[in-house]
Backbone bond lengths (Angstrom), bond angles and torsions (degrees), N, CA, C in turn:
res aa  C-N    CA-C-N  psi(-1)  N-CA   C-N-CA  omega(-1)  CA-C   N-CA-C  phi
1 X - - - 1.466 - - 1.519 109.69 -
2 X 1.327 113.57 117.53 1.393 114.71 166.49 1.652 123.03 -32.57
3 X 1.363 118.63 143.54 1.521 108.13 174.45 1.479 97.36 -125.73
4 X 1.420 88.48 136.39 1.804 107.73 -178.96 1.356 106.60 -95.79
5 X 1.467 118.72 78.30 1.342 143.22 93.58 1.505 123.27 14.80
6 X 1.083 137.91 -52.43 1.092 148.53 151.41 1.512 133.60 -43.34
7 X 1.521 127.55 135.34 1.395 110.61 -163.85 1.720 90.34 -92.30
8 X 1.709 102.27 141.17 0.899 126.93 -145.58 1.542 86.81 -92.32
9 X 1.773 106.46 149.49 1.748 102.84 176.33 1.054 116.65 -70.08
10 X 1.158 144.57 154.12 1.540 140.81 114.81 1.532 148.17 17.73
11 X 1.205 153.85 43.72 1.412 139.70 -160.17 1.546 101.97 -76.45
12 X 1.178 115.36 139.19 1.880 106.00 134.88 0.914 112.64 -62.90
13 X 1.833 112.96 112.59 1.972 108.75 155.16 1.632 110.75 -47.62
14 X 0.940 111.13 -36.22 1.854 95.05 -167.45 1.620 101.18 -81.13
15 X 1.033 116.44 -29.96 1.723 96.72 170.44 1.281 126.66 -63.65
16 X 1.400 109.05 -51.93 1.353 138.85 147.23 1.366 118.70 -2.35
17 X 1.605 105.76 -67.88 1.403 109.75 -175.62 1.744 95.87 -73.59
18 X 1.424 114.32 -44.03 1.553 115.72 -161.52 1.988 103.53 -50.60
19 X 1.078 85.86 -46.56 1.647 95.83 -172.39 1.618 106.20 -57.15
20 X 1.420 122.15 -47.22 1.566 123.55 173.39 1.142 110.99 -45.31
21 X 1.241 118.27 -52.01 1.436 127.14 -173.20 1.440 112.07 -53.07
22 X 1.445 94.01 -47.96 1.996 96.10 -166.56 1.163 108.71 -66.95
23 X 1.849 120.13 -58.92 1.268 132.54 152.03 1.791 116.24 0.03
24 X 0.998 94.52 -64.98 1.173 101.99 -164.32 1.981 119.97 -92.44
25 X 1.236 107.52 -12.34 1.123 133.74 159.56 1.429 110.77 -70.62
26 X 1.655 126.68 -45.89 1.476 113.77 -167.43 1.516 91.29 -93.91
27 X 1.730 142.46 -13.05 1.346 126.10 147.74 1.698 120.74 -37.12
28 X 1.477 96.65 -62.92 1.198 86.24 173.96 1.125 163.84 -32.84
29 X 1.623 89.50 -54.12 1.835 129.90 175.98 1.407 87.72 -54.32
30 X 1.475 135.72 -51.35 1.584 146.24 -159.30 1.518 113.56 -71.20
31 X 1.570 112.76 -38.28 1.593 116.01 -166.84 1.629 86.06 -96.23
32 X 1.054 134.55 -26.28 1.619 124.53 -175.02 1.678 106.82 -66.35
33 X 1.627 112.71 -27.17 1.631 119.60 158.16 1.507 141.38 -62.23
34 X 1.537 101.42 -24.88 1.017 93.89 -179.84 1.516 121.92 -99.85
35 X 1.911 92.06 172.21 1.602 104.29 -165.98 1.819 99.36 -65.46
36 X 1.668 106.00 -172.32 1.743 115.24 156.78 1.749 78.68 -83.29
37 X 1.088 155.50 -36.33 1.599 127.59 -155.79 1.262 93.43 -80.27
38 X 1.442 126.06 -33.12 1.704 104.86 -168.04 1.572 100.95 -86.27
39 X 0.986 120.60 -13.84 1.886 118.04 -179.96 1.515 96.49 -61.81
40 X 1.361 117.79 -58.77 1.372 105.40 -176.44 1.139 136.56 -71.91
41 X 1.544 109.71 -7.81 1.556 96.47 175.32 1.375 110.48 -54.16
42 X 1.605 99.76 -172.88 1.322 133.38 171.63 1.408 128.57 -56.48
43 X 1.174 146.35 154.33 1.557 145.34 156.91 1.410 107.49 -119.21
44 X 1.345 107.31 175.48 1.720 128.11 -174.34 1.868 85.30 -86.34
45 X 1.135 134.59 -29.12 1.451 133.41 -153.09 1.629 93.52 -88.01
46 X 1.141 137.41 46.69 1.972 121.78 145.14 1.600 84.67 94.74
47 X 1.001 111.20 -120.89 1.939 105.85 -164.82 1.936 109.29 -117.06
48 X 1.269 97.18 31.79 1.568 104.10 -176.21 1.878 97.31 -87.52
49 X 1.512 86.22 134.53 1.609 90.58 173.86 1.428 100.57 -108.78
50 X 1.465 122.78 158.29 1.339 130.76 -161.39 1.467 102.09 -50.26
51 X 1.489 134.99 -22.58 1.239 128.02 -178.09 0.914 102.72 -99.66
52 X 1.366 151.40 44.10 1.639 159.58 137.33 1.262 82.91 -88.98
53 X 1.645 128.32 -69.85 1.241 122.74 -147.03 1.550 119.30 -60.54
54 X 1.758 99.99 -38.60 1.249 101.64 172.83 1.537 110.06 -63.65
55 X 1.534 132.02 -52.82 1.472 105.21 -170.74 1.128 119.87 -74.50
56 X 1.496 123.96 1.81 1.856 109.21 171.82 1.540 94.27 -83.20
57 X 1.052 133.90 -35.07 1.653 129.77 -165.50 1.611 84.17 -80.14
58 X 1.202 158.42 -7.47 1.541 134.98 154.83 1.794 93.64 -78.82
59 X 1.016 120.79 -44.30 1.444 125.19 -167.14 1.715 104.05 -54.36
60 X 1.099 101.74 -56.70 1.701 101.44 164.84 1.757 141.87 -36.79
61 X 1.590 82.43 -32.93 1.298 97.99 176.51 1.729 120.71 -100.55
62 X 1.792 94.29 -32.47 1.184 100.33 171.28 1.626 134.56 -62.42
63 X 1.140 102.66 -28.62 1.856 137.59 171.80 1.591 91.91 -54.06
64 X 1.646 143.14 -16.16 1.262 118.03 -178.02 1.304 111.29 -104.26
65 X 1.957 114.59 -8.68 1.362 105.36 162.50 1.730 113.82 -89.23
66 X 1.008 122.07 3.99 1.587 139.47 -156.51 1.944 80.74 -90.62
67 X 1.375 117.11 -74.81 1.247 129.67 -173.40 1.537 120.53 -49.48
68 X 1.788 111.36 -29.23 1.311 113.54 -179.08 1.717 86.99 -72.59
69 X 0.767 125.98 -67.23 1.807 146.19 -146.57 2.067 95.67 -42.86
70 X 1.295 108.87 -11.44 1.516 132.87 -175.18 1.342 108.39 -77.63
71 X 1.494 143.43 159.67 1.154 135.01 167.27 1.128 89.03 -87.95
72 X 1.579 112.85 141.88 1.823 133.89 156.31 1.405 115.26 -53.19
73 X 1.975 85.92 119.00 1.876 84.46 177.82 1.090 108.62 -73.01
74 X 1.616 124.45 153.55 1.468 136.96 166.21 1.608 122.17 -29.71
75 X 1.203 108.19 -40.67 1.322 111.68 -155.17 1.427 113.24 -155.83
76 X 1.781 132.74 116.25 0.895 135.68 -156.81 2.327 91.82 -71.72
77 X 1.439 91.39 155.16 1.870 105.57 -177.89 1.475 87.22 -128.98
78 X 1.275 135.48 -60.20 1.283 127.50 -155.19 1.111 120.15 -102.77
79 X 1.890 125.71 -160.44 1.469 129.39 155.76 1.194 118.67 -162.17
80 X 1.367 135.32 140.72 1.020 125.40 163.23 1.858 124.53 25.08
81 X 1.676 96.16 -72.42 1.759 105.73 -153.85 1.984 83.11 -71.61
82 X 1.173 129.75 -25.09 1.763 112.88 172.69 1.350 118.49 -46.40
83 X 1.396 97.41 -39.45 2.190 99.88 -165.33 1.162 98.21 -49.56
84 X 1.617 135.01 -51.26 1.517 122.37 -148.66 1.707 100.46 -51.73
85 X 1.313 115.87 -29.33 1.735 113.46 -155.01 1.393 109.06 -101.00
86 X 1.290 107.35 -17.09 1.547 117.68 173.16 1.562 123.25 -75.91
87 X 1.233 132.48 -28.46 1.442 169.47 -173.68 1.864 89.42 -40.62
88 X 1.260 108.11 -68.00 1.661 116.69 -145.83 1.682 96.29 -74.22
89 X 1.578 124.04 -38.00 1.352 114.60 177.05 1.407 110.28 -68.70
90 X 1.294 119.32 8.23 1.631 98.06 174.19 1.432 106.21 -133.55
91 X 1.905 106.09 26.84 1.385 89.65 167.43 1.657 144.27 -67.70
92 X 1.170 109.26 -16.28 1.513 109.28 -164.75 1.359 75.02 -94.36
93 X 1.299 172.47 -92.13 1.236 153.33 -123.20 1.785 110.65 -47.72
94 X 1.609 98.15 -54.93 1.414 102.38 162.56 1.193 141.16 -41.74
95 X 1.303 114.52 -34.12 1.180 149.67 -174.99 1.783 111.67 -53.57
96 X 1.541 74.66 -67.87 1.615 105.10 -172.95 1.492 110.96 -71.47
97 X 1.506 131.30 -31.29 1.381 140.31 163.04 1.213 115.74 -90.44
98 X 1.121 116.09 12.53 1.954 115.03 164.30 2.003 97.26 -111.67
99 X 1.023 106.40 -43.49 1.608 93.41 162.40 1.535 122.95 -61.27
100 X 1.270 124.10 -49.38 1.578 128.28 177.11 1.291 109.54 -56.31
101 X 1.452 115.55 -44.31 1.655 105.11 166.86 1.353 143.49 -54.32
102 X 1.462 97.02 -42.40 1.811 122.21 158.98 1.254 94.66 -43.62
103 X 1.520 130.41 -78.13 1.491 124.58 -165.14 1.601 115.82 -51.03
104 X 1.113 115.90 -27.11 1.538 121.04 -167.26 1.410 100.35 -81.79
105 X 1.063 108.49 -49.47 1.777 110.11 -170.43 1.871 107.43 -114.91
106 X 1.213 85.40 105.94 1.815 109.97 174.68 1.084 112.65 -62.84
107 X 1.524 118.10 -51.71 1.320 139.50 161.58 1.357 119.53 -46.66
108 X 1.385 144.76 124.49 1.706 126.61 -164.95 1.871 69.21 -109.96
109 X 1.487 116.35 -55.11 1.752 93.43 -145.24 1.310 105.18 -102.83
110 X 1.709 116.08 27.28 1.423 119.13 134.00 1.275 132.56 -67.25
111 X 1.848 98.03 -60.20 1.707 92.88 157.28 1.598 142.92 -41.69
112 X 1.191 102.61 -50.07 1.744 125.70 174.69 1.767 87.41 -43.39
113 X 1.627 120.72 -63.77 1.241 106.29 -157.61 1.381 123.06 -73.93
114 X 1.422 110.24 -18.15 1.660 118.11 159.98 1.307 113.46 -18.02
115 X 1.826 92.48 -80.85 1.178 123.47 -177.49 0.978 132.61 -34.51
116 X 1.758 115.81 -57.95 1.459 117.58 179.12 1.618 102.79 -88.21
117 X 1.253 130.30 20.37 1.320 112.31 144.92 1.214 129.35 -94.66
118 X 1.701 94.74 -26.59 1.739 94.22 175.10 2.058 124.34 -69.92
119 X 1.728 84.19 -22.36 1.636 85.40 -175.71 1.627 115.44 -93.98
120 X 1.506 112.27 -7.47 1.232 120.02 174.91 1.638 112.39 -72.37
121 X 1.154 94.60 -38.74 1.535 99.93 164.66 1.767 138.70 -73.48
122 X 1.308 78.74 -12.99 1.664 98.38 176.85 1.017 124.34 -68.53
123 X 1.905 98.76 -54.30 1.576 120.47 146.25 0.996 129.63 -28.40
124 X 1.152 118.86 -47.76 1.339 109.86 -166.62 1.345 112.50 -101.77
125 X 1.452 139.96 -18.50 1.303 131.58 139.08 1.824 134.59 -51.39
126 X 1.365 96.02 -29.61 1.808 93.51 -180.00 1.490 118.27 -122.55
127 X 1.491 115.93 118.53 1.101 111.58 155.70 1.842 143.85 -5.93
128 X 1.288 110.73 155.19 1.612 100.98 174.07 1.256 131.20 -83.78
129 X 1.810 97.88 -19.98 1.604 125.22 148.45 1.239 117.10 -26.61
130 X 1.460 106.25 -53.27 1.509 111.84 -142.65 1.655 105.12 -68.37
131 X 1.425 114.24 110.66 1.653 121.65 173.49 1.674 124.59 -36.24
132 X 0.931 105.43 153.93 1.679 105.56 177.37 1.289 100.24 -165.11
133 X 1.367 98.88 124.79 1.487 117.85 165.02 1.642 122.83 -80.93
134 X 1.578 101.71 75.17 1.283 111.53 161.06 1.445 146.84 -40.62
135 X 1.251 133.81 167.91 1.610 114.56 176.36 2.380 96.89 -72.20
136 X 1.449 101.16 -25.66 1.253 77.60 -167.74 1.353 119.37 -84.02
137 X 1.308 109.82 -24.08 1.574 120.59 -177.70 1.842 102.72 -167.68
138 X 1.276 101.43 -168.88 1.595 113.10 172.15 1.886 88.15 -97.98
139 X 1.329 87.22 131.89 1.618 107.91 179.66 1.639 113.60 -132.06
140 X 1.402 96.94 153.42 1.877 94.36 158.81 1.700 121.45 -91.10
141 X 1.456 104.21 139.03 1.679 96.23 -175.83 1.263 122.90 -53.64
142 X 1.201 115.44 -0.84 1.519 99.78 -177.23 1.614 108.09 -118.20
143 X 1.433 116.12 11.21 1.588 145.44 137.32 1.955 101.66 -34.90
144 X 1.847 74.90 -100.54 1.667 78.99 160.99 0.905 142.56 -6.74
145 X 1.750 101.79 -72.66 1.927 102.18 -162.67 1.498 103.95 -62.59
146 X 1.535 119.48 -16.71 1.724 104.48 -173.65 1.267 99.71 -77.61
147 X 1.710 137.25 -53.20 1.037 122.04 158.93 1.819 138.17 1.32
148 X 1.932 84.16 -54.26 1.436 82.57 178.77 1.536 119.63 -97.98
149 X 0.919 117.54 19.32 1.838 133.37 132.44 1.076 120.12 -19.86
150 X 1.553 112.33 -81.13 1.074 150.80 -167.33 1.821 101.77 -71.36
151 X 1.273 133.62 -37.04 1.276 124.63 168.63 1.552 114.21 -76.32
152 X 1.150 104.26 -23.63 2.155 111.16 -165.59 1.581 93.69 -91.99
153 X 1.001 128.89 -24.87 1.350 140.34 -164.11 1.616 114.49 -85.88
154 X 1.605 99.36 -56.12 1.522 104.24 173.96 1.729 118.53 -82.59
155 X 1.179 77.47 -36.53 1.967 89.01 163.77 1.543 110.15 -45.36
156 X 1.454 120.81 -62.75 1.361 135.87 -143.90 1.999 81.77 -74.17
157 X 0.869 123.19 -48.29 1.372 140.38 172.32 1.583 109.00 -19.72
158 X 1.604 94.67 -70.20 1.687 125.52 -178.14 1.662 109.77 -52.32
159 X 1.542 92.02 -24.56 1.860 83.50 -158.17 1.789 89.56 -107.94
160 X 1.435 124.19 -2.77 1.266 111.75 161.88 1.571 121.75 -98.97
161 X 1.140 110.14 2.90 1.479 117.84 156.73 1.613 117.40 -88.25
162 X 1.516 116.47 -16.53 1.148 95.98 -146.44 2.473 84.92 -116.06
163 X 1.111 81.44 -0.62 1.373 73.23 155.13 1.633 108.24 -161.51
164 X 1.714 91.07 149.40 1.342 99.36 -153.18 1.862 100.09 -78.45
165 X 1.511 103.80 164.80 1.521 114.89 -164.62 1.596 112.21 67.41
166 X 1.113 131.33 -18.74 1.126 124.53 -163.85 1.520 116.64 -69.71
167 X 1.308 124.25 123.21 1.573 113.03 -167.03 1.818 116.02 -135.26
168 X 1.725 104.73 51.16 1.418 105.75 -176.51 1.535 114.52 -62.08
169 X 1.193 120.79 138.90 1.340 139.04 -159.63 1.380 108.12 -81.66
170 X 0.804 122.88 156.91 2.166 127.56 -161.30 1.949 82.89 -116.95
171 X 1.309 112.09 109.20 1.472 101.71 145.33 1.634 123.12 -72.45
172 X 1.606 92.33 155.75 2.091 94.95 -147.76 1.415 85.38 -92.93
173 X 1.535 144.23 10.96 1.674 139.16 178.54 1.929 83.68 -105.69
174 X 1.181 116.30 -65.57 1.762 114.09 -167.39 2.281 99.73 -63.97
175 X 1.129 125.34 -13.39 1.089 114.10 174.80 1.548 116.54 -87.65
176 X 1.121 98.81 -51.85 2.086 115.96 153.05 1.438 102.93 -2.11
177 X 2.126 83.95 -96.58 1.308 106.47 -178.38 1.593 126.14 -29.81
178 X 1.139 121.96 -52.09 1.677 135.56 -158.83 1.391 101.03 -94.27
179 X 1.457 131.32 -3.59 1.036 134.73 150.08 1.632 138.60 -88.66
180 X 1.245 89.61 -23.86 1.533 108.49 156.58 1.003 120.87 -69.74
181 X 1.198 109.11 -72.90 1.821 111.26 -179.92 1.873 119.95 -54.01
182 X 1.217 126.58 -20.40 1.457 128.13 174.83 1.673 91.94 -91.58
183 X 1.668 138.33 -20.37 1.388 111.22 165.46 1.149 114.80 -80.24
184 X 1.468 122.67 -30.32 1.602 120.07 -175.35 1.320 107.46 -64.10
185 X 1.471 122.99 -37.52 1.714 125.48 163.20 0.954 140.54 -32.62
186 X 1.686 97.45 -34.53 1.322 123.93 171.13 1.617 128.18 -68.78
187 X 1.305 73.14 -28.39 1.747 99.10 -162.66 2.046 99.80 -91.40
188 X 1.493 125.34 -0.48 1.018 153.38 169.40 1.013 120.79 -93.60
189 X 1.520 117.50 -44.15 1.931 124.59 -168.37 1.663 86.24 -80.50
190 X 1.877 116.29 -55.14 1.334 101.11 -156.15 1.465 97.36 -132.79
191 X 1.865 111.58 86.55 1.761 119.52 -176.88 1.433 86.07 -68.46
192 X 1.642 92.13 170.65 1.358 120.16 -174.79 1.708 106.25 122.50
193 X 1.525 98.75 179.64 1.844 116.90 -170.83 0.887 109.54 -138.78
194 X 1.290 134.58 42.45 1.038 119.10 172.65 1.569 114.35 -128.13
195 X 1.210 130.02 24.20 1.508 160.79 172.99 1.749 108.28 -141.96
196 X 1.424 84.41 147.72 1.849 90.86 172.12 1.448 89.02 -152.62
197 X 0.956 96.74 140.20 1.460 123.43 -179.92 1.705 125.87 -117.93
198 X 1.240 129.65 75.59 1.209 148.66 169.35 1.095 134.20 -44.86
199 X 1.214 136.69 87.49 1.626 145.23 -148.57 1.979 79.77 -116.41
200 X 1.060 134.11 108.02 1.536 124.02 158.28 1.418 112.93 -92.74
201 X 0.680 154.79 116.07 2.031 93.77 42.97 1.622 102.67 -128.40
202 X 1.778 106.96 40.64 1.592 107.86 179.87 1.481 94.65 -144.70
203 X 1.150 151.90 -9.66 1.090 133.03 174.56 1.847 120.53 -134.95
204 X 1.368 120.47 160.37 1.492 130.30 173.17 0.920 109.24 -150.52
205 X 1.649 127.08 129.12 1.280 120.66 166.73 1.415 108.85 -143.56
206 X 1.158 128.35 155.86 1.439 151.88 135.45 1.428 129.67 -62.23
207 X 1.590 105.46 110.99 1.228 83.24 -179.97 2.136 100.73 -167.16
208 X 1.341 118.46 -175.51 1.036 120.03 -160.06 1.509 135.38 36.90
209 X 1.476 107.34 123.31 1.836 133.14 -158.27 2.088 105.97 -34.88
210 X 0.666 96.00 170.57 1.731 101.97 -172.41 1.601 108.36 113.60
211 X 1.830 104.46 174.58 1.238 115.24 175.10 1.723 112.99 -57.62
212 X 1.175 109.21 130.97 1.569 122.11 -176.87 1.569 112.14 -92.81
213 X 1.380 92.98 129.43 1.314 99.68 175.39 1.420 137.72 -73.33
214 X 1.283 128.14 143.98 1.583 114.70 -176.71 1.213 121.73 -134.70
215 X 1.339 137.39 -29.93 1.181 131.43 125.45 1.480 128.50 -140.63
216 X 0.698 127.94 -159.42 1.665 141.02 -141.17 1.578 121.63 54.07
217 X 1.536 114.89 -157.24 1.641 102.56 164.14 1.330 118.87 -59.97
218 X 1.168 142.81 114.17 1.909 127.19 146.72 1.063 112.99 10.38
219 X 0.900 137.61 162.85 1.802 154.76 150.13 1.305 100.06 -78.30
220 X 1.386 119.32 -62.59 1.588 124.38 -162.35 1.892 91.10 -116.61
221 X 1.247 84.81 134.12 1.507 99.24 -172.97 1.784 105.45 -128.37
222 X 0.873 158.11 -157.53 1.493 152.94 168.08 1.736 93.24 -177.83
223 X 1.238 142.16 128.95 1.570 133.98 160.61 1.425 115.44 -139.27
224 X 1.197 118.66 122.91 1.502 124.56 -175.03 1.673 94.35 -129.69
225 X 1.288 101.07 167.83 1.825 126.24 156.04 1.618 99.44 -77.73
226 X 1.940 108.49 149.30 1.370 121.36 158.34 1.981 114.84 -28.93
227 X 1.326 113.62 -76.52 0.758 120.76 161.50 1.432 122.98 3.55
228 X 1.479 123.72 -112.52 1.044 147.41 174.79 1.512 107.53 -48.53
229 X 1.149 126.52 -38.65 1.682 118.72 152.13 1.408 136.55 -8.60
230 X 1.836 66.46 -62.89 2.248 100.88 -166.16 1.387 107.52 -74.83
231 X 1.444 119.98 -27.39 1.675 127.74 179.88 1.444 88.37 -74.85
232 X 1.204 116.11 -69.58 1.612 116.98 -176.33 1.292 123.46 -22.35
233 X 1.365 113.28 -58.87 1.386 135.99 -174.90 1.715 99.95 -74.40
234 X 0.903 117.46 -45.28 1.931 106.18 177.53 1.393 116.27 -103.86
235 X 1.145 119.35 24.14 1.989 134.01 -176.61 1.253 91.09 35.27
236 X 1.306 123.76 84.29 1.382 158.32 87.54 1.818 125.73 11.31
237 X 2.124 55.45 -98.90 2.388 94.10 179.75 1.740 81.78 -119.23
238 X 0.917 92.79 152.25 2.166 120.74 168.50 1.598 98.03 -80.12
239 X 1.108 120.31 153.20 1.443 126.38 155.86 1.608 110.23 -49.33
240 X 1.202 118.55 -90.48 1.160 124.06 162.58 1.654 117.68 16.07
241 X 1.307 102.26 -84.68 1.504 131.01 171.68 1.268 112.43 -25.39
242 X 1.505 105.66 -69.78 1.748 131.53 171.87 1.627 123.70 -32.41
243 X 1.397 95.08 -53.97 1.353 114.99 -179.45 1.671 112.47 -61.65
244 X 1.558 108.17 -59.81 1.595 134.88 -176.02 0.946 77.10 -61.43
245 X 1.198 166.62 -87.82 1.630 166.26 -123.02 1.473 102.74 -93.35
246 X 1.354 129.27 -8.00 1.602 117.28 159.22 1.464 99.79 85.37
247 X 1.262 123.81 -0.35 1.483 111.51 173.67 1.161 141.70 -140.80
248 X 1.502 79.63 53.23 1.938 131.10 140.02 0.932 108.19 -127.95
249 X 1.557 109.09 149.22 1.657 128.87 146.22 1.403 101.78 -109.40
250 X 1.186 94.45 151.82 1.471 120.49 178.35 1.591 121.66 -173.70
251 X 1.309 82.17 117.83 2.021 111.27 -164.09 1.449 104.60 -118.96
252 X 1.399 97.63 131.77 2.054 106.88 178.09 1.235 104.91 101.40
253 X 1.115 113.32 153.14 1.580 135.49 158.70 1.491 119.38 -60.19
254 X 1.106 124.52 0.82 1.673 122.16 168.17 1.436 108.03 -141.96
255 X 1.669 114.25 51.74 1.816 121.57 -175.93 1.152 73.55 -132.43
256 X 1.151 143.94 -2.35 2.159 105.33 161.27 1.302 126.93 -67.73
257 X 0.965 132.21 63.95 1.438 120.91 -161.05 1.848 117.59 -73.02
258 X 1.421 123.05 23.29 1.174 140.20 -174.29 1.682 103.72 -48.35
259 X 1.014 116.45 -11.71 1.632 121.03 -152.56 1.527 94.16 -118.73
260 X 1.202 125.33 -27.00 1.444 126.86 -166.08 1.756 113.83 -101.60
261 X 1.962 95.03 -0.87 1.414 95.92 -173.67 1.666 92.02 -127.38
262 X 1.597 95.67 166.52 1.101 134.37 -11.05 2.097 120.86 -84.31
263 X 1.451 89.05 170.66 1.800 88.99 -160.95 1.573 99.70 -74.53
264 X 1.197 128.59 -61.69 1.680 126.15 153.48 1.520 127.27 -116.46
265 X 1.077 113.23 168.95 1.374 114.12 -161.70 1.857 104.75 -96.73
């Protein structure tokens, strides 16, 4: 697993939290619509039907009152930019507790509302300080909450592909976030300057070994939309795909980044 080495960005906790909230609020508004025929369809995710998807995306969120309910570790180990690499050793656990949940709760936007009452309240009693012993490390909650960006975000993704008409709305603070943090990842798996990679109008990075650039244009440039990033970054879309599909550019002899993706699975 890559180690982020790197000084880690910045979030606003209060956006941070604001964006979870919304995120996860316009899921809601979305799974409280649908039919039992659209729960069962299909997903892009292996044999998950939209009601797998929906209870791991409550499970995602639910996991931050699960973690308060923990005694606070002593001393923060991780941050944020670790989760991307930590993700894949705990897939089949996930796996297996995003199906058991589906079975438990018949109800999708009963469950959902559990949830966001229990974690709205969580919020609002504990700090961003406040430690949590995560599956990836001991973290600060407001570590986390960007994390959970990156789950409400790619999730929300999954469930507008995976049923048709469906058109849940990307808040522009939780799309930010989850786009940042899978480029800075990037910028972790493969340091260096001699690529920049342009996500507009929320991300820039530097990254993979070679002569570094300093000014003028780059040599090797890479530029996509958020979007197509975020598939990129969790094999989604293939590189390949992206490109043939026009949505990437990629200029220079060290902008293929086919080898460096995807960042987690």
């Amino acid at each position: 697993m890559p180690t982020a080495k790197k000084r880690a960005r910045t979030y606003d906790p209060v956006k941070t939290r604001a964006a979870v909230l919304a995120q996860f609020g316009n899921v809601r508004a979305a799974v409280a619509a649908l039919t039992a025929e659209q729960l069962a369809l299909p997903t892009r995710l292996g044999d998950w039907t939209v009601r797998d998807l929906v209870a791991h995306t409550g499970m995602a969120i639910g996991v931050v009152s699960r973690f308060i309910d923990r005694p606070a570790p002593a001393t923060p180990e991780v941050t944020a930019l670790d989760w991307p690499f930590a993700t894949s050793a705990n897939a089949a656990g996930i796996d297996d507790m995003s199906r058991r949940l589906a079975r438990e709760n018949p109800d999708p936007d009963a469950y959902l509302a559990d949830i966001d009452r229990r974690f709205t309240a969580d919020l609002a009693e504990h700090p961003g300080t406040r430690l949590l012993a995560t599956g990836t490390g001991p973290m600060p909650l407001s570590d986390f909450l960007v994390t959970r960006t990156v789950e409400l975000v790619v999730h929300t993704d999954d469930l507008n592909a995976a049923v048709p008409g469906l058109a849940i709305p990307y808040d522009r603070q939780a799309l930010a976030a989850c786009t940042r943090l899978l480029a800075d990842a990037l910028a972790v798996k493969a340091p260096g300057g001699s690529t920049e990679v342009r996500i507009p109008p929320y991300a820039v990075v530097q990254c993979v070994e070679g002569p570094r650039h300093t000014r003028g244009t780059p040599p090797n440039v890479v530029e996509t939309d958020p979007l197509t990033w975020i598939r990129l970054a969790t094999g989604r879309t293939s590189w390949k795909d992206a490109v043939e599909e026009a949505k990437v550019s990629a200029s220079g002899e060290r902008a293929d980044l086919s080898g460096l993706l995807p960042i987690m699975g």
